[in-house]
DRENKE-381219 format. One line per field, with one value per residue (C-alpha): residue number from 0; residue in three letters; chain; x, y, z. Coordinates in nm, 3 decimals. Layout:
BEGIN
seq: NUM:...
type: Ala:...
mol: A:...
x: X:...
y: Y:...
z: Z:...
// end
This chain:
BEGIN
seq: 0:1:2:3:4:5:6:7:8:9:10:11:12:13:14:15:16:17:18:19:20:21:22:23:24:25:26:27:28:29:30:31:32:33:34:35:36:37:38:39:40:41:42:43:44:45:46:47:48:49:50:51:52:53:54:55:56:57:58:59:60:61:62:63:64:65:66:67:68:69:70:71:72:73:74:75:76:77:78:79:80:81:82:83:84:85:86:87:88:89:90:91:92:93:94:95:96:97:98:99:100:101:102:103:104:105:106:107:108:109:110:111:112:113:114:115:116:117:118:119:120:121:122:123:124:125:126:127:128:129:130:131:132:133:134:135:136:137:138:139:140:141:142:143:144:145:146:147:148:149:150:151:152:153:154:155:156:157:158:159:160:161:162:163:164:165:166:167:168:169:170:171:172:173:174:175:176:177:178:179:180:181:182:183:184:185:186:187:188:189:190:191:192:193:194:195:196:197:198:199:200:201:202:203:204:205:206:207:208:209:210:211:212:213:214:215:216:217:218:219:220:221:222:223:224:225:226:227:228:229:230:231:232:233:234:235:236:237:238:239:240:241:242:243:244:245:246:247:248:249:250:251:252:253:254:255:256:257:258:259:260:261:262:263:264:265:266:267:268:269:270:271:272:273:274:275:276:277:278:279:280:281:282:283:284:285:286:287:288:289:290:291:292:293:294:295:296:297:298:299:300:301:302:303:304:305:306:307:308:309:310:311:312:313:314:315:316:317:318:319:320:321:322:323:324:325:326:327:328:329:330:331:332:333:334:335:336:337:338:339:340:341:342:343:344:345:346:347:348:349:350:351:352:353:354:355:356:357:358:359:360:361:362:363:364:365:366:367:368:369:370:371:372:373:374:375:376:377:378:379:380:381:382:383:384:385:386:387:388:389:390:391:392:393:394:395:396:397:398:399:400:401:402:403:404:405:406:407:408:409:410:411:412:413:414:415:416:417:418:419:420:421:422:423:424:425:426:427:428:429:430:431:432:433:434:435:436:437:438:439:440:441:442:443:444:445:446:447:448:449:450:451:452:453:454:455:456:457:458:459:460:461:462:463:464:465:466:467:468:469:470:471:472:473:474:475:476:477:478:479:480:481:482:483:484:485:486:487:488:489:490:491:492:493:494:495:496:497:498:499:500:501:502:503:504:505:506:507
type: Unk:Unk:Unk:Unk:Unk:Unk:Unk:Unk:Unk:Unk:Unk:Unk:Unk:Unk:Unk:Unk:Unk:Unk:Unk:Unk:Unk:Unk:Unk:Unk:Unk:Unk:Unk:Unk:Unk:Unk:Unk:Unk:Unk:Unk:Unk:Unk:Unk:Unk:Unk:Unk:Unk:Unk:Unk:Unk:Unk:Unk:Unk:Unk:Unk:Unk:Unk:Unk:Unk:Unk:Unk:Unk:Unk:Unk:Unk:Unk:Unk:Unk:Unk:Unk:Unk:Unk:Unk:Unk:Unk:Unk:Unk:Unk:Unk:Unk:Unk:Unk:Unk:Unk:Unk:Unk:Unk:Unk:Unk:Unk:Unk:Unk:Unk:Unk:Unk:Unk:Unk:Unk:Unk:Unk:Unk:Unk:Unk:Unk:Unk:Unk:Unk:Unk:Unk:Unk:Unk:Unk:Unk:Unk:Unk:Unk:Unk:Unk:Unk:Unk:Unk:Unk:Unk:Unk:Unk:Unk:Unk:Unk:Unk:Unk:Unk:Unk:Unk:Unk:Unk:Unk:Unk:Unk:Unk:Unk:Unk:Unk:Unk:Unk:Unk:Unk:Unk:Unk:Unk:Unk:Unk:Unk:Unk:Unk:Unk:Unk:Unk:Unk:Unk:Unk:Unk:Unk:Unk:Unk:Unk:Unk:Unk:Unk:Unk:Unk:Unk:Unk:Unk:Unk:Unk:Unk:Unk:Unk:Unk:Unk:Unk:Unk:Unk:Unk:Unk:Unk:Unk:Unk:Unk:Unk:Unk:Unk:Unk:Unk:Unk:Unk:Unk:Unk:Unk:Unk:Unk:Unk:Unk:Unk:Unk:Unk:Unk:Unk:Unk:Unk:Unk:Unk:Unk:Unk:Unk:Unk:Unk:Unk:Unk:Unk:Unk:Unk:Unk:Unk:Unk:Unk:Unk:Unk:Unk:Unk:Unk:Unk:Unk:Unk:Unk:Unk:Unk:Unk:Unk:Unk:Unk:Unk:Unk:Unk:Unk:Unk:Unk:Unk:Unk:Unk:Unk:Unk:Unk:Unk:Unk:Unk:Unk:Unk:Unk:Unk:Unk:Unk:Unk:Unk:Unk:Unk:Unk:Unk:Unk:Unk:Unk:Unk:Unk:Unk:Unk:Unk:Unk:Unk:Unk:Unk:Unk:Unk:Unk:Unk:Unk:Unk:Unk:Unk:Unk:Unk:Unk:Unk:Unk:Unk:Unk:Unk:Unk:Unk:Unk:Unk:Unk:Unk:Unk:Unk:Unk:Unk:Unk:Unk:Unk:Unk:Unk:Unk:Unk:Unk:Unk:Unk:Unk:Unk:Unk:Unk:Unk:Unk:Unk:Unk:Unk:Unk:Unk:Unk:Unk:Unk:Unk:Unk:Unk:Unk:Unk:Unk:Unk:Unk:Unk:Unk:Unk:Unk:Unk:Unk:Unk:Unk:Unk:Unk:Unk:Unk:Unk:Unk:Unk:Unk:Unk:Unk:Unk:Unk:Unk:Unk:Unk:Unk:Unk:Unk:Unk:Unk:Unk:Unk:Unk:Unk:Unk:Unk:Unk:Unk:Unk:Unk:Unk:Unk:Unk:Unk:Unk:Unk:Unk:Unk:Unk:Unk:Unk:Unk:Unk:Unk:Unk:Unk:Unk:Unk:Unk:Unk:Unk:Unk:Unk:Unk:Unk:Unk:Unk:Unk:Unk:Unk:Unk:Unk:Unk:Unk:Unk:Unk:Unk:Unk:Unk:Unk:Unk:Unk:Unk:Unk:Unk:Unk:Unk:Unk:Unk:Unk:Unk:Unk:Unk:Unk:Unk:Unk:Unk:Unk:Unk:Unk:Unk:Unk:Unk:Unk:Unk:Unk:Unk:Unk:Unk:Unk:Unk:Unk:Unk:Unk:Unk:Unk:Unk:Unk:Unk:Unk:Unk:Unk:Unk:Unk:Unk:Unk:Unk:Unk:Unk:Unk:Unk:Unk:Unk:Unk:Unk:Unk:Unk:Unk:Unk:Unk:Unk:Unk:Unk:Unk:Unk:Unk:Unk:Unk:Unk:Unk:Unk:Unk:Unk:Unk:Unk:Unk:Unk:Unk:Unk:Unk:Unk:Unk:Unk:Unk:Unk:Unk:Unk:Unk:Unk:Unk:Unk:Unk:Unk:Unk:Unk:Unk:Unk:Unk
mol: A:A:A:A:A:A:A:A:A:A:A:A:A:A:A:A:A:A:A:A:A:A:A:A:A:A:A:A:A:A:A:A:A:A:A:A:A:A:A:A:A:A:A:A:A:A:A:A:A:A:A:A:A:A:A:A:A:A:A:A:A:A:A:A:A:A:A:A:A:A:A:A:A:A:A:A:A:A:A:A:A:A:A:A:A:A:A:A:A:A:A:A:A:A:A:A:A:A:A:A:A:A:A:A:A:A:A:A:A:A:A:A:A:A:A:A:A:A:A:A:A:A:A:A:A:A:A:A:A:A:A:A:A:A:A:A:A:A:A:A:A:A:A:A:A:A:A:A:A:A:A:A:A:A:A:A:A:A:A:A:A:A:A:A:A:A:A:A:A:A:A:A:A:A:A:A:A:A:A:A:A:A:A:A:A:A:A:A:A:A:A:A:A:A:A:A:A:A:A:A:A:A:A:A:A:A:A:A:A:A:A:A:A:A:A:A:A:A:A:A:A:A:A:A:A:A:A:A:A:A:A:A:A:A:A:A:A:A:A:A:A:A:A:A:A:A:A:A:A:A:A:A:A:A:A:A:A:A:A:A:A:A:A:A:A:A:A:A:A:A:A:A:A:A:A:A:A:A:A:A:A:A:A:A:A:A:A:A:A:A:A:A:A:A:A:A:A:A:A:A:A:A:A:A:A:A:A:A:A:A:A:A:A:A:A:A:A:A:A:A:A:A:A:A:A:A:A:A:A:A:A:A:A:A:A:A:A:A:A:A:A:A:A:A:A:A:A:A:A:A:A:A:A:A:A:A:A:A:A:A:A:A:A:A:A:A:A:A:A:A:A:A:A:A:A:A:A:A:A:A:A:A:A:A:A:A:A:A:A:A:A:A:A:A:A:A:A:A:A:A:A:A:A:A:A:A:A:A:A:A:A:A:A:A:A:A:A:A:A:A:A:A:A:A:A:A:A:A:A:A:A:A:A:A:A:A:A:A:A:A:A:A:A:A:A:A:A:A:A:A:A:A:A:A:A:A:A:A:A:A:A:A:A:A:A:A:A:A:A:A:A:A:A:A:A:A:A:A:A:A:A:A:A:A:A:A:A:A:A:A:A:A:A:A:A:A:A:A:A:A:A:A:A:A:A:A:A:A
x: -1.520:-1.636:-1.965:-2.022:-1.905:-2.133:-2.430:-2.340:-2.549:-2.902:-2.900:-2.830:-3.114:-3.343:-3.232:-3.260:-3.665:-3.693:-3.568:-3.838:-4.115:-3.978:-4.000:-4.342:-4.492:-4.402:-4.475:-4.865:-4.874:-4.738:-4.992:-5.224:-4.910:-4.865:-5.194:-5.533:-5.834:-6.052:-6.409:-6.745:-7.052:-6.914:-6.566:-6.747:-7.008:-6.722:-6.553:-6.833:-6.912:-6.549:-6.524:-6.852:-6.738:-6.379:-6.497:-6.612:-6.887:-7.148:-7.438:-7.329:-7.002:-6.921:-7.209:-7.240:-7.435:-7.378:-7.698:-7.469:-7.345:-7.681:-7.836:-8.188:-8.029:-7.772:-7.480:-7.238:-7.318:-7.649:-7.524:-7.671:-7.928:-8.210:-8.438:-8.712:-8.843:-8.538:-8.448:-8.437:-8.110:-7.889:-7.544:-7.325:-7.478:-7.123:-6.988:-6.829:-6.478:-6.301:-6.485:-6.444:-6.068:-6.063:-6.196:-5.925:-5.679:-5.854:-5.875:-5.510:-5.423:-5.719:-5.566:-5.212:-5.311:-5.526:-5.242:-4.974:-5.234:-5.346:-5.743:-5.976:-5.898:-6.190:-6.139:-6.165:-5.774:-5.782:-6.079:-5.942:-5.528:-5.658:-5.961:-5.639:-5.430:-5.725:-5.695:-5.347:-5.408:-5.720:-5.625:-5.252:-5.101:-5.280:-5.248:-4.895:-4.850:-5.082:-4.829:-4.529:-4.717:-4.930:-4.623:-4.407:-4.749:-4.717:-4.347:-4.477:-4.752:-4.463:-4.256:-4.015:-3.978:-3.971:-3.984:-4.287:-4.424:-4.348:-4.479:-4.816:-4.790:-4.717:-5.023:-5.235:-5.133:-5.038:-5.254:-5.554:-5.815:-5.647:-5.435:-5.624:-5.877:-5.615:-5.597:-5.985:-6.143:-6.374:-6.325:-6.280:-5.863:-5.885:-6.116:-5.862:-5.562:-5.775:-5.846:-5.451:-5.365:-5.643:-5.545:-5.187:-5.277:-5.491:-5.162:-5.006:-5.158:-5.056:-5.398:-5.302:-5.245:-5.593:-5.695:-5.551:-5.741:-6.056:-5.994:-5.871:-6.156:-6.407:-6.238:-6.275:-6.649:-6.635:-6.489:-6.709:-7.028:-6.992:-6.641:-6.881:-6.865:-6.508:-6.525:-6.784:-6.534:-6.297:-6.433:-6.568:-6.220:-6.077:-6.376:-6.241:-5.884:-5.984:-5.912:-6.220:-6.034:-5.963:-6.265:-6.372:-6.014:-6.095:-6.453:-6.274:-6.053:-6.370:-6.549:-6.409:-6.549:-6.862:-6.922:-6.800:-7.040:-7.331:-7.313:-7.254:-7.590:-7.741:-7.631:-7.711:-8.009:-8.184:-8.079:-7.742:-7.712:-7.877:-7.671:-7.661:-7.802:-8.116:-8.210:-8.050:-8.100:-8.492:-8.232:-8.059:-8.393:-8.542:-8.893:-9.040:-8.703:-8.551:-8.422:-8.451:-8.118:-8.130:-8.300:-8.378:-8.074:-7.948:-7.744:-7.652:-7.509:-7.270:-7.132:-7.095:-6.906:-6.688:-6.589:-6.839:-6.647:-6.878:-6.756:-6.552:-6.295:-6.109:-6.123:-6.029:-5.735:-5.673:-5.363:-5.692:-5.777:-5.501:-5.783:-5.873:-5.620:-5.599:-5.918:-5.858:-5.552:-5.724:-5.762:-5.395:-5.260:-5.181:-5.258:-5.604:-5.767:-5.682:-5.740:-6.081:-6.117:-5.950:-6.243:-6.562:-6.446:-6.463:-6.728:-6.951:-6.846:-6.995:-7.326:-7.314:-7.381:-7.566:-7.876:-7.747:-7.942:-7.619:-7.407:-7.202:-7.079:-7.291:-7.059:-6.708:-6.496:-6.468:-6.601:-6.544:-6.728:-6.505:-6.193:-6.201:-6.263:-5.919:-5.655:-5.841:-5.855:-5.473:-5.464:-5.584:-5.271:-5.033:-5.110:-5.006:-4.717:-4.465:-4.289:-4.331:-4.557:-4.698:-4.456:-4.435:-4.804:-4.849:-4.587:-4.762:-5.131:-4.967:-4.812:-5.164:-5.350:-5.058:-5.115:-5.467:-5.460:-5.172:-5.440:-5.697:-5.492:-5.404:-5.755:-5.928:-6.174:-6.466:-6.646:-7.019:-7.247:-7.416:-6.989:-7.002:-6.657:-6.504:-6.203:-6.158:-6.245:-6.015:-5.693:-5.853:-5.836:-5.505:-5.373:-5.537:-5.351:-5.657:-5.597:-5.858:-6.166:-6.502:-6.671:-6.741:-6.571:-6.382:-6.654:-6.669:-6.672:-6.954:-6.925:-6.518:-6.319:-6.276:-5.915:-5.906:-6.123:-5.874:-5.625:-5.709:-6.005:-5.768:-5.436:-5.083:-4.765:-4.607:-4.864:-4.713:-4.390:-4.500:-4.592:-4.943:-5.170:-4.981:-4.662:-4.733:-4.785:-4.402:-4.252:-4.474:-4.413:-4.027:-4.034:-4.247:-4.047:-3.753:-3.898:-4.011:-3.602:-3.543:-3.715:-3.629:-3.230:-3.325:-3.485:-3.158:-2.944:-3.155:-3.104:-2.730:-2.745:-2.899:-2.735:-3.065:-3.123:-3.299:-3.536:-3.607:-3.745:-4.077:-4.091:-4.250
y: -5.648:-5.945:-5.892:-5.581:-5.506:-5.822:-5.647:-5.311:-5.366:-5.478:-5.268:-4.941:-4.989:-5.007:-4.700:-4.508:-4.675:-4.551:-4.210:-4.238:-4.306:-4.009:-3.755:-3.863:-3.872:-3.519:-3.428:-3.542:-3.370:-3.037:-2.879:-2.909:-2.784:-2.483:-2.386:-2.361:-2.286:-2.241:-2.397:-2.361:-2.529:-2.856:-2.850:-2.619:-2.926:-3.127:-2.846:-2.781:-3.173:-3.156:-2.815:-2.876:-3.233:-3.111:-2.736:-2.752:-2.497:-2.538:-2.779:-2.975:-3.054:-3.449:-3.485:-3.506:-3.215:-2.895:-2.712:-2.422:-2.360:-2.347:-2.009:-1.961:-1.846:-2.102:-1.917:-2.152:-2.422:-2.575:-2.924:-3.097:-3.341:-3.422:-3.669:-3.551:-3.844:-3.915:-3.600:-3.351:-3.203:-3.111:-3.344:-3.343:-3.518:-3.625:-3.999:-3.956:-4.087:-3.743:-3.614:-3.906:-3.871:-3.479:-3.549:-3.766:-3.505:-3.175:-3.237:-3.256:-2.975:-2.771:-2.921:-2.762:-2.453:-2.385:-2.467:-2.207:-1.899:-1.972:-1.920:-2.132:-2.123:-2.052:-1.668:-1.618:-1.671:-1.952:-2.113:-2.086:-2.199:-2.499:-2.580:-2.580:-2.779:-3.026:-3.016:-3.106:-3.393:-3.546:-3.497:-3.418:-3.675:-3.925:-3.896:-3.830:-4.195:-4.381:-4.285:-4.457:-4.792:-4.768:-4.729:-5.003:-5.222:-5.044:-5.126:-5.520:-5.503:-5.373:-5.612:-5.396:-5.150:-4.792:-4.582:-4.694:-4.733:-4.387:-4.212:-4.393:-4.246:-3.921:-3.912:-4.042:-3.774:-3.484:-3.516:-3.599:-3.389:-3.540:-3.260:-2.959:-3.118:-3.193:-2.817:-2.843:-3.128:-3.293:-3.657:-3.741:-3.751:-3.937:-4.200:-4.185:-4.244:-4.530:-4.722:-4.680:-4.854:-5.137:-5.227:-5.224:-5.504:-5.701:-5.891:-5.991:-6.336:-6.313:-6.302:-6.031:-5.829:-5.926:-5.827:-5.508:-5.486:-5.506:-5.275:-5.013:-5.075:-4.989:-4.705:-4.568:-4.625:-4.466:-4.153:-4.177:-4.379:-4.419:-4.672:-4.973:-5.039:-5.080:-5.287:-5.553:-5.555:-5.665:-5.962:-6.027:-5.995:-6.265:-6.511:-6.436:-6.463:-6.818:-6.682:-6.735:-6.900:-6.571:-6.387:-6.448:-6.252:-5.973:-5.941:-5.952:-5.692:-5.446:-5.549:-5.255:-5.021:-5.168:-5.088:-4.754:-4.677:-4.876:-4.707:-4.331:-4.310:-4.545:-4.248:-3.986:-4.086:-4.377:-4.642:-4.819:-4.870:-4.590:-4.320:-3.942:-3.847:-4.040:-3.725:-3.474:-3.062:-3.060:-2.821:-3.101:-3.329:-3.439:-3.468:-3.844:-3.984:-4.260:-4.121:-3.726:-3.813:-4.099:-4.057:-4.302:-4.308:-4.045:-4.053:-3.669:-3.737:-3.950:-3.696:-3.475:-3.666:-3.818:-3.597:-3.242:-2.899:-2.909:-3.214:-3.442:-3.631:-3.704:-3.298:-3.240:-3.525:-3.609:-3.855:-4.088:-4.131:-4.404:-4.594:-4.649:-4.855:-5.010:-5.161:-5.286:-5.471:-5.659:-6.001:-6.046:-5.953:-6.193:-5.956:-5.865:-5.938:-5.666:-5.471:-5.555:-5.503:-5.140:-5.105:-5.223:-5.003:-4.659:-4.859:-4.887:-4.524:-4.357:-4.595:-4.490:-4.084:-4.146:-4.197:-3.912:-3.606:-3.422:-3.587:-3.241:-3.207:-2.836:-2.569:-2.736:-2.827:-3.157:-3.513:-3.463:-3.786:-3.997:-3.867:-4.202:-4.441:-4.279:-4.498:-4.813:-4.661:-4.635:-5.016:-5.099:-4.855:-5.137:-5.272:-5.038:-5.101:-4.865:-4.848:-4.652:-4.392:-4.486:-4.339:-3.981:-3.989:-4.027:-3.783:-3.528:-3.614:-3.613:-3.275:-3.132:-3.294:-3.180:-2.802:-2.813:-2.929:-2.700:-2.474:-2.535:-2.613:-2.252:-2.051:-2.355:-2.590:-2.430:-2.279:-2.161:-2.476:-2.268:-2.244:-2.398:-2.496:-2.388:-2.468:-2.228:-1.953:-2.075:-2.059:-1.696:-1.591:-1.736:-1.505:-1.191:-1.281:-1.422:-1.702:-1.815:-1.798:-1.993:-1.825:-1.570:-1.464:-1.666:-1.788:-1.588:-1.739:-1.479:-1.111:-1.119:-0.835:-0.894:-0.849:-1.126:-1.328:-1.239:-1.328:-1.652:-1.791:-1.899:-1.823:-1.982:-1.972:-1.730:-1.460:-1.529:-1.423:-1.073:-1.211:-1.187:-1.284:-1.555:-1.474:-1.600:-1.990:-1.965:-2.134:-2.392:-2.485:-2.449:-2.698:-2.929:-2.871:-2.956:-3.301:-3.386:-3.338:-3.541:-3.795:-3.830:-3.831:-4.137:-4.314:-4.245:-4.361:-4.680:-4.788:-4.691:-4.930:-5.214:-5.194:-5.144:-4.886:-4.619:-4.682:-5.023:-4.817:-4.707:-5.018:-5.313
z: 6.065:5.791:5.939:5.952:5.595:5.460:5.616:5.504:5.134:5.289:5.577:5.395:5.156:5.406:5.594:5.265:5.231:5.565:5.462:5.151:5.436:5.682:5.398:5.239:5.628:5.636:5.286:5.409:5.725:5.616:5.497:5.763:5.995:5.788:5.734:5.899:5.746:6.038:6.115:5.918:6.027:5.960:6.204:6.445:6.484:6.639:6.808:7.031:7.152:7.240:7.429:7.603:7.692:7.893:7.979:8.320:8.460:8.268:8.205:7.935:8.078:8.073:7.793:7.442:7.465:7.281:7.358:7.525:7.165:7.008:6.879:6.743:6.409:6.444:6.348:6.564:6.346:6.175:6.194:6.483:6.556:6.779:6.850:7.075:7.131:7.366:7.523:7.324:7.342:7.006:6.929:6.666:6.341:6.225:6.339:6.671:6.627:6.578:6.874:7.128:7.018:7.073:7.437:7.479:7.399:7.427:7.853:7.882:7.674:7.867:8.231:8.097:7.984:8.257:8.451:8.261:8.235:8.576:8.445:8.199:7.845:7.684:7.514:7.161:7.077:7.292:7.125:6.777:6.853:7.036:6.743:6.512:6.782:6.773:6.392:6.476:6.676:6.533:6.112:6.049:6.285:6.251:5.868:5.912:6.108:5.849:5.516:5.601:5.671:5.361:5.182:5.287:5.155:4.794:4.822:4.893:4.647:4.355:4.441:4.628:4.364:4.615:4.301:4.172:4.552:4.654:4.325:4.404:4.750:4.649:4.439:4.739:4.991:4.722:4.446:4.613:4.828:5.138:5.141:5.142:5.340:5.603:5.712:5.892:6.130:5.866:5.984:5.598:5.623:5.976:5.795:5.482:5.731:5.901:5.598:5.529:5.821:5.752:5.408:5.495:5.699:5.455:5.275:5.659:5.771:6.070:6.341:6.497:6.137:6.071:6.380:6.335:5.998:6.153:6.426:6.197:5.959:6.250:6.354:6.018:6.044:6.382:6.212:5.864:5.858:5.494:5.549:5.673:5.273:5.353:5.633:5.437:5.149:5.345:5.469:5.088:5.012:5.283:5.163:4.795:4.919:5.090:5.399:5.558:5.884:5.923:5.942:6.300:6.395:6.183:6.378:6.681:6.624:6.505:6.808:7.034:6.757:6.735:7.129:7.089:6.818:7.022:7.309:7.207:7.003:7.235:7.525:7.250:7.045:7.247:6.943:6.941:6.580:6.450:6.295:6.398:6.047:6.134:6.375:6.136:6.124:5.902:5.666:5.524:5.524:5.145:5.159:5.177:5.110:5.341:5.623:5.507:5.343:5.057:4.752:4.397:4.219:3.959:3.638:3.709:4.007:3.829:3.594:3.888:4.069:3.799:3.483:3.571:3.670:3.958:4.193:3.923:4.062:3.752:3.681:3.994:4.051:3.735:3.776:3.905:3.499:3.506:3.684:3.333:3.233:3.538:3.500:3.171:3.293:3.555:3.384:3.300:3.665:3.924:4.150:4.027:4.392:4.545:4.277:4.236:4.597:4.548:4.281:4.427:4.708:4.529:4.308:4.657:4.764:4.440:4.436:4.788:4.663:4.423:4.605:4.858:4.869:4.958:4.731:4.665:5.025:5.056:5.068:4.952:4.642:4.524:4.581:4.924:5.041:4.859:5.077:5.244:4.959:4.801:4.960:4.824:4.475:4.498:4.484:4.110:3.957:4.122:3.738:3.560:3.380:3.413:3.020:2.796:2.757:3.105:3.316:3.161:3.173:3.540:3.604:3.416:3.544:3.894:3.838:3.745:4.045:4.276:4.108:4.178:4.550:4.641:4.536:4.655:5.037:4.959:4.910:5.099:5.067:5.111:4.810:4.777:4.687:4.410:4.291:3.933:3.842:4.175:4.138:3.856:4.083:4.358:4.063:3.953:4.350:4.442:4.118:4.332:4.649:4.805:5.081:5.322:5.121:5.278:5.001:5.292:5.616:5.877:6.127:6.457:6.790:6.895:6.957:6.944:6.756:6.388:6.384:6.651:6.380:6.129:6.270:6.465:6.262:5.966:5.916:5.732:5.950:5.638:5.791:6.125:5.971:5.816:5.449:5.319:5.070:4.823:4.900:5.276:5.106:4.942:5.251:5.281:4.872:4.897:5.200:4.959:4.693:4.899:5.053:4.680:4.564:4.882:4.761:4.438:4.530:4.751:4.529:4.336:4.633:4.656:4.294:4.319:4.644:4.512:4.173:3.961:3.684:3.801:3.527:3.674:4.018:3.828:3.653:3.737
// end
């Protein structure tokens, strides 16, 4: 009985953490359980390597092949690649990580419902429940899984303190563009919930932590080219950290990525470390620049992708301006490594598009190729000192970036590239009881019925129930609403546990 009653106070605290971690796991996976926004050219891309991969019957089954899916006006999808020189067929131009994983998990699901229907899955409604189940799979869990680590390494790098751990969380998965773009297969959020994993390893010192880190790290890169800046800050950052006895553990545990990514463009594209854009649609091609794709640097860009109405992350995710503080605390923090890290990482992500021809992401809203630089950027606000007026602040920039996501999760994130301030259309739509907007009409499978597009192409799990237009997202925003109170009364309970002020929990 003297036991149990002595270990009463530490284990209850950390049942109420794990409570914090439960409800901000399913806080970040919500959405993209709720709601589906279908496939454009970009998802479809994916889609079809994974279909024609598992589908038997036809001649690009077990291939990388998608040439069964191609049109002459390309309305399928317009990014592919193909390099002639090798043979000719079309691929996916996207890194392969999403679709190697689909195959993994699409042929089971195919085996089973092939199975239960007793003939191939492969109609219309078919196509477009199991392109969200892959969404499922490939985005939401994965994402889901990555949040509850990443947090318990905030709560480390605070000092413990869950408050100020699970705000900075919150503002990750809810008042970032990892949330709408969690409702279609982009590969961004998968890369995002990658580099989660990775950096929550980076403080362990353990060899098979780092390990870990660099397995993570290349799986990222397997899912977005554009992480390799990632995984060479890393290993800048264990040579800054003096942990350079480490390194040869962190390339060991990225070697089984490396292969991966050898030896599907090798199979693909005839070179092993070449990437998929190298062979890209001409459409996306910029004259005499490197590649088709990379261009001299521009000062434009910049504003575009920073303050502008167009792409600006600040404008769009505004609780990111307490970067700016941040940075100016980094001298006087012991803990300025990592921070800097955090830094040079989005630092190396927006150099990165600024000498991209497609900097703007086409047909989208926001600085959508910096999805996967935004768990690193989380890292320099473990500075900020939360007094006085800091706290009230972040609640209130949080509250705005959270606004604009549900948003935008709600009319989608797909806007027309020649959109000016998008996002101030998608507010003026969601006001008309427009949800599901691509800037144009859910893509069809091929000659299907239009109410089976409707229907099937993009839909919330409110329209299941008999709501529509706005109205059919008010489930999905009580349930957040609900998880968000959840949270807050634990953080409560925790600070009532460990007898600390709750205004100690947000401050450092």
């Amino acid at each position: 009985m003297t036991t149990a009653t002595s270990d009463r106070p530490s284990a209850a605290p950390r049942r109420v953490c794990r409570r914090i971690e439960l409800a901000l796991a399913l806080l970040a996976a919500l959405a993209g359980l709720y709601i589906y926004q279908g496939a454009g050219w970009n998802q479809r891309s994916r889609d079809n390597v994974i279909f024609a991969f598992v589908e038997p019957g036809t001649p690009d089954s077990g291939s990388f092949r998608m040439d069964r899916f191609m049109t002459s006006d390309h309305d399928n999808t317009g990014d592919w690649s193909n390099n002639p020189a090798h043979d000719d067929h079309f691929y996916s131009n996207k890194a392969p990580g999403p679709m190697l994983a689909g195959i993994v998990a699409y042929a089971p699901l195919y085996l089973a419902e092939a199975l239960v229907l007793g003939r191939q899955p492969v109609g219309p409604i078919a196509t477009h429940l199991n392109a969200w189940l892959l969404n499922l799979l490939l985005t939401v869990l994965p994402l889901g899984l990555a949040v509850p680590l990443f947090y318990r390494f905030l709560c480390r790098q605070t000092g413990g303190n869950v408050g100020q751990a699970a705000v900075l969380t919150l503002g990750l998965v809810g008042g970032t563009l990892i949330l709408p773009y969690s409702t279609q297969l982009w590969g961004h959020v998968t890369a995002a919930a990658c580099v989660m994993v990775c950096v929550s390893c980076l403080d362990r010192r353990e060899r098979w932590a780092v390990a870990a880190c660099g397995l993570w790290g290349g799986l990222a890169v397997l899912c977005e080219y554009s992480c390799a800046i990632t995984v060479v800050l890393v290993a800048g950052y264990l040579l800054a950290a003096r942990r350079w006895r480490e390194l040869p553990w962190y390339a060991l545990g990225g070697l089984l990525p490396l292969l991966v990514y050898g030896l599907y463009h090798w199979l693909c594209f005839g070179h092993a470390l070449t990437t998929a854009n190298f062979y890209n649609n001409p459409y996306f091609r910029l004259g005499n620049g490197e590649y088709g794709i990379f261009a001299p640097p521009s000062w434009g860009v910049l504003y575009g992708l920073t303050f502008s109405p167009y792409r600006g992350l600040f404008l769009h995710m505004p609780w990111l301006l307490l970067l700016l503080p941040a940075v100016a605390m980094l001298r006087a923090s012991s803990r300025q490594l990592l921070a800097w890290f955090g830094l040079a990482n989005l630092l190396g992500f927006l150099v990165f598009n600024l000498c991209f021809n497609g900097w703007h992401g086409g047909a989208c809203i926001g600085p959508r190729y910096l999805i996967p630089a935004l768990p690193c950027a989380v890292l320099p606000l473990v500075l900020v000192p939360w007094r006085r007026p800091w706290p009230q602040l972040a609640v209130a920039l949080l509250a705005i970036s959270m606004l604009n996501m549900w948003v935008i999760t709600g009319v989608g994130p797909l806007a027309p590239v020649t959109a000016s301030f998008p996002l101030r259309t998608e507010y003026r739509m969601l006001s008309h009881g427009t949800v599901h907007s691509y800037g144009g009409e859910p893509q069809r499978l091929g000659h299907e019925p239009e109410t089976v597009t409707r229907r099937y192409g993009a839909f919330n799990l409110g329209e299941w129930l008999g709501l529509r237009g706005t109205p059919s997202l008010l489930p999905w925003i009580v349930l957040q609403l609900v998880l968000l109170i959840f949270v807050w009364r634990q953080v409560q309970s925790w600070c009532a546990l460990v007898d600390k002020p709750l205004s100690d929990s947000i401050v450092t």
